[in-house]
N, CA, C and O atoms as a MOPAC input file, in Angstrom:
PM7 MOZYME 1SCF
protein

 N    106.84500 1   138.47400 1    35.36100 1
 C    107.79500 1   139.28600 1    34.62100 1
 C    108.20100 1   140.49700 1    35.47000 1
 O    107.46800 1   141.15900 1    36.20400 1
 N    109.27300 1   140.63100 1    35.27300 1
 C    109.99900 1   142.17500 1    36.18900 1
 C    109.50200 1   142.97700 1    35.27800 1
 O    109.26900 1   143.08600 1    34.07400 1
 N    109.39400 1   143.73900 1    36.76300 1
 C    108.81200 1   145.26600 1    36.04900 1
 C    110.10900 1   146.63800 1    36.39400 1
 O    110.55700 1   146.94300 1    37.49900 1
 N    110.32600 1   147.02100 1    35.55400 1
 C    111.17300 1   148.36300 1    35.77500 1
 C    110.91900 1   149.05000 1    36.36900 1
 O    111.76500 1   149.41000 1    37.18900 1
 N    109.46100 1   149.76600 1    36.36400 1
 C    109.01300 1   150.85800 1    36.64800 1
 C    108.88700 1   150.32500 1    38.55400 1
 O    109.06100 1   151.26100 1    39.33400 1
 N    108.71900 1   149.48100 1    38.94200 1
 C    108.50200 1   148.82900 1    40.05900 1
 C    109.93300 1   149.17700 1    40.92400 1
 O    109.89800 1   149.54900 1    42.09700 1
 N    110.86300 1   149.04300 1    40.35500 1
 C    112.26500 1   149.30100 1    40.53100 1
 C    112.94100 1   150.65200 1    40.73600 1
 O    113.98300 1   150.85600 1    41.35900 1
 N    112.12900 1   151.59400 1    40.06900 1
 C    112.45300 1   152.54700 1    40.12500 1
 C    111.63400 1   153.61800 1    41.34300 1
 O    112.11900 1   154.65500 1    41.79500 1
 N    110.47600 1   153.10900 1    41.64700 1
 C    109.48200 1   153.83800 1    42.39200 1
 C    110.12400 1   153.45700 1    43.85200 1
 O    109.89300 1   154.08900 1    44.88400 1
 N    111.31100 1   151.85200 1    43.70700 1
 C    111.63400 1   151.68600 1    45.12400 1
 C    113.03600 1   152.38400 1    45.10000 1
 O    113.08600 1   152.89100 1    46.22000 1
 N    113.88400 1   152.61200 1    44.63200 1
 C    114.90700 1   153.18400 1    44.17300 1
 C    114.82300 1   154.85400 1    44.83100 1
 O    115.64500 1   155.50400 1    45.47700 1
 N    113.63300 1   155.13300 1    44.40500 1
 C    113.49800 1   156.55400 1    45.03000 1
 C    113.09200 1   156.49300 1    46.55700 1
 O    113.58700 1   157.13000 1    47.48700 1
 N    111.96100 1   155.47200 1    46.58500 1
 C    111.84100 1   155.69900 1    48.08500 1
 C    112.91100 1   155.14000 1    48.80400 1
 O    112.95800 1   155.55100 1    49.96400 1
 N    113.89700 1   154.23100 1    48.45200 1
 C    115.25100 1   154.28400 1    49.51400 1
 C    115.88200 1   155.30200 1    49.29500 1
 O    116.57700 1   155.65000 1    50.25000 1
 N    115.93600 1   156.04400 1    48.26400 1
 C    116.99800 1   157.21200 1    48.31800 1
 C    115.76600 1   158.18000 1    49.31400 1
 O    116.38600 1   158.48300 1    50.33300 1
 N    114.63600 1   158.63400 1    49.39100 1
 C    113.68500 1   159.50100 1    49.96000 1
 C    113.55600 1   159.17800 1    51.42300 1
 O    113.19900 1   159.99100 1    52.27600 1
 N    113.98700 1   157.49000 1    51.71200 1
 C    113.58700 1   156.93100 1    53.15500 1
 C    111.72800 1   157.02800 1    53.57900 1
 O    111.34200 1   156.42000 1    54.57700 1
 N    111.09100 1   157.53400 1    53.03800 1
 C    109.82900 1   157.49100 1    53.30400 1
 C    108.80100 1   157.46400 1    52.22100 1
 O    108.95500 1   158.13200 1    51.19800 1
 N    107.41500 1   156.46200 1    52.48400 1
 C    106.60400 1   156.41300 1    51.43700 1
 C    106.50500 1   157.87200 1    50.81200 1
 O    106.90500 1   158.04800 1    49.66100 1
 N    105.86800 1   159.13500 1    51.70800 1
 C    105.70300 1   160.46000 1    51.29000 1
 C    106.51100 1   161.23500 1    50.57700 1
 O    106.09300 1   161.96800 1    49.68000 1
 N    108.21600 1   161.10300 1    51.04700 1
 C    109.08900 1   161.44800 1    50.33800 1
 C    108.79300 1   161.26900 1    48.77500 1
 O    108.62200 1   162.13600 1    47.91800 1
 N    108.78300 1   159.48800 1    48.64300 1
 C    109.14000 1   159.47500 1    47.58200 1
 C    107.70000 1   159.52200 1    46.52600 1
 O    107.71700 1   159.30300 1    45.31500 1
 N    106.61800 1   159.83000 1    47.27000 1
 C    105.01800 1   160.07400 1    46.25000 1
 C    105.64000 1   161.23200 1    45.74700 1
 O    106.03600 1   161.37400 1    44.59100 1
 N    105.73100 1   162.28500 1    46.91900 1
 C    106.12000 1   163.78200 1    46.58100 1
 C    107.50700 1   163.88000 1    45.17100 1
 O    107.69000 1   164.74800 1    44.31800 1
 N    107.84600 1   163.29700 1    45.30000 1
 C    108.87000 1   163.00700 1    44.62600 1
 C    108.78600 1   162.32300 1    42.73400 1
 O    109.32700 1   162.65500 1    41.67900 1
 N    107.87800 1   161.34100 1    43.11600 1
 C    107.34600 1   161.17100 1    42.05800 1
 C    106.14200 1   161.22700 1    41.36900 1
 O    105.64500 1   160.59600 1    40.43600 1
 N    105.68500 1   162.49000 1    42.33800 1
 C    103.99300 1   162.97100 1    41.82300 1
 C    102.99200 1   162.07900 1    41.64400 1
 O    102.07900 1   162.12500 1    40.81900 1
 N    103.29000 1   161.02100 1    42.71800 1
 C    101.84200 1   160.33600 1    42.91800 1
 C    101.66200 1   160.14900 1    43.83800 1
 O    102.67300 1   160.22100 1    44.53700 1
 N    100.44500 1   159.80700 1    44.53200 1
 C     99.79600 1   159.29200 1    45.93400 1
 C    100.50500 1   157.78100 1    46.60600 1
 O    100.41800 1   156.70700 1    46.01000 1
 N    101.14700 1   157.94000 1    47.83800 1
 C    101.81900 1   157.60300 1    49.09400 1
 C    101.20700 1   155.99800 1    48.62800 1
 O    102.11400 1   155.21800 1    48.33800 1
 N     99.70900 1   155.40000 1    48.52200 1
 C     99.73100 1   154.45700 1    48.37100 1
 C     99.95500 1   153.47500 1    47.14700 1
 O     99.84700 1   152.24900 1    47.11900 1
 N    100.39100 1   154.61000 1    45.86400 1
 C    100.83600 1   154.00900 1    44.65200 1
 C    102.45000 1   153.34900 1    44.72300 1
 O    102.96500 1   152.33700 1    44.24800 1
 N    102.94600 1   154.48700 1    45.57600 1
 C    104.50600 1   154.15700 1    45.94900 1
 C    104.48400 1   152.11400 1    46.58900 1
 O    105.04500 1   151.08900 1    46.20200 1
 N    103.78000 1   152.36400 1    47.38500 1
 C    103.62400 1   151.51000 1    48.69300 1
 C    103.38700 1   149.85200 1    47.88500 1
 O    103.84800 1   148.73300 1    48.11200 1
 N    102.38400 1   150.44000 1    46.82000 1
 C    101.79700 1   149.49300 1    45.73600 1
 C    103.06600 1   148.63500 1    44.82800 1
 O    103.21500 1   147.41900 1    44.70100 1
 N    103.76300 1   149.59800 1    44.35700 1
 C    104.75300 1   149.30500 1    43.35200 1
 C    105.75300 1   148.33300 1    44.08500 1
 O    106.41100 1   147.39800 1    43.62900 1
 N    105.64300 1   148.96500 1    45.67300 1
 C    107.34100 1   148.37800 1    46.14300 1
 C    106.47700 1   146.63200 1    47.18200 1
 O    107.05900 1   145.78000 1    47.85400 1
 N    105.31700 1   146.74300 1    46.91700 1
 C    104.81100 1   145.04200 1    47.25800 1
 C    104.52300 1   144.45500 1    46.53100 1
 O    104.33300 1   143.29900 1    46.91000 1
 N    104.24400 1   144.74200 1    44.86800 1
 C    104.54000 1   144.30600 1    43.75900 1
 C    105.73000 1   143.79300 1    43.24500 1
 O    105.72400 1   142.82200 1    42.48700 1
 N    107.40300 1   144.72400 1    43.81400 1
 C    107.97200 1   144.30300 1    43.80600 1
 C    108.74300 1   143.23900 1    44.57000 1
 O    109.54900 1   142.41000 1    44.14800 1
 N    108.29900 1   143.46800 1    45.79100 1
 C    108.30000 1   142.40600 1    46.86700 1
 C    107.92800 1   140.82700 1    46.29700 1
 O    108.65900 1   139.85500 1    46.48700 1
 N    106.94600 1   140.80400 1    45.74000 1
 C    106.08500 1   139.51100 1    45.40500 1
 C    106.89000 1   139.20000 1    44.42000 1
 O    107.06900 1   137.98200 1    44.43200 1
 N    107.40900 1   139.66900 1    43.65000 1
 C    108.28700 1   139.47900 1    42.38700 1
 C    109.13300 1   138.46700 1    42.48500 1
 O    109.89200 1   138.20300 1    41.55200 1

């Protein structure tokens, strides 16, 4: 099942260009970002 939230965590890091950007960005740790967008990968 698609996940939204998966979509959106990559959404920021292309608009941010970098894992850090977009943690900082969405107030979580660099490898949650990283998590979401190979979750979405596998999708």
């Amino acid at each position: 099942m698609f996940d939204w939230e998966d979509l959106r965590y990559f959404i920021v890091f292309a608009h941010e260009q970098s894992l850090s950007g977009a943690a900082r960005k969405l107030k979580v740790d660099h490898a949650t970002v990283a998590r979401r967008i190979s979750a979405l990968e596998v999708r």
